[in-house]
C-alpha positions, 0 to 999 in steps of 0.5 A: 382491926385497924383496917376496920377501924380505919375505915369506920372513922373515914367513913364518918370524918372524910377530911381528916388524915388518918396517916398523919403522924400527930392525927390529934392536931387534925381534929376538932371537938367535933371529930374527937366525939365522933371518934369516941361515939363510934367505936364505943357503939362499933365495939361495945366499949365505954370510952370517956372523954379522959380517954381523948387524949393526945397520947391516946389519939396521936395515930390510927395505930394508937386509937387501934391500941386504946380499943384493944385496951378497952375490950380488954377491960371489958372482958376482964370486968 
């Protein structure tokens, strides 16, 4: 899963660091629309704009935990 993902989003956002330790400083409005748009159309999940959080978007390993979260509640629902 994160390796797929890691390479969605490299895909689509060349010049960010998908390694850095705090990814969200790296993005811009931007960035962080194309992430959600990207993995809400890559998994079927809904993902808000409350979902761009820091928190949510700090690591690849964070962006990772907040999909399986979603596909969770979507499997659930």
């Amino acid at each position: 899963m994160k390796e797929k993902i890691r390479e969605l989003l490299e895909d689509r956002l060349p010049l960010v660091d998908f390694d850095s330790e705090f990814l969200f400083s790296e993005l811009d409005s931007l960035g962080v629309t194309t992430i959600l748009m990207t993995l809400a159309d890559e998994f079927g999940i809904r993902l808000e704009a409350s979902d761009a959080t820091p928190k949510n978007l700090k690591t690849l390993d964070s962006i990772v935990a907040l999909v399986e979260k979603k596909i969770k509640e979507k499997e659930e629902a």
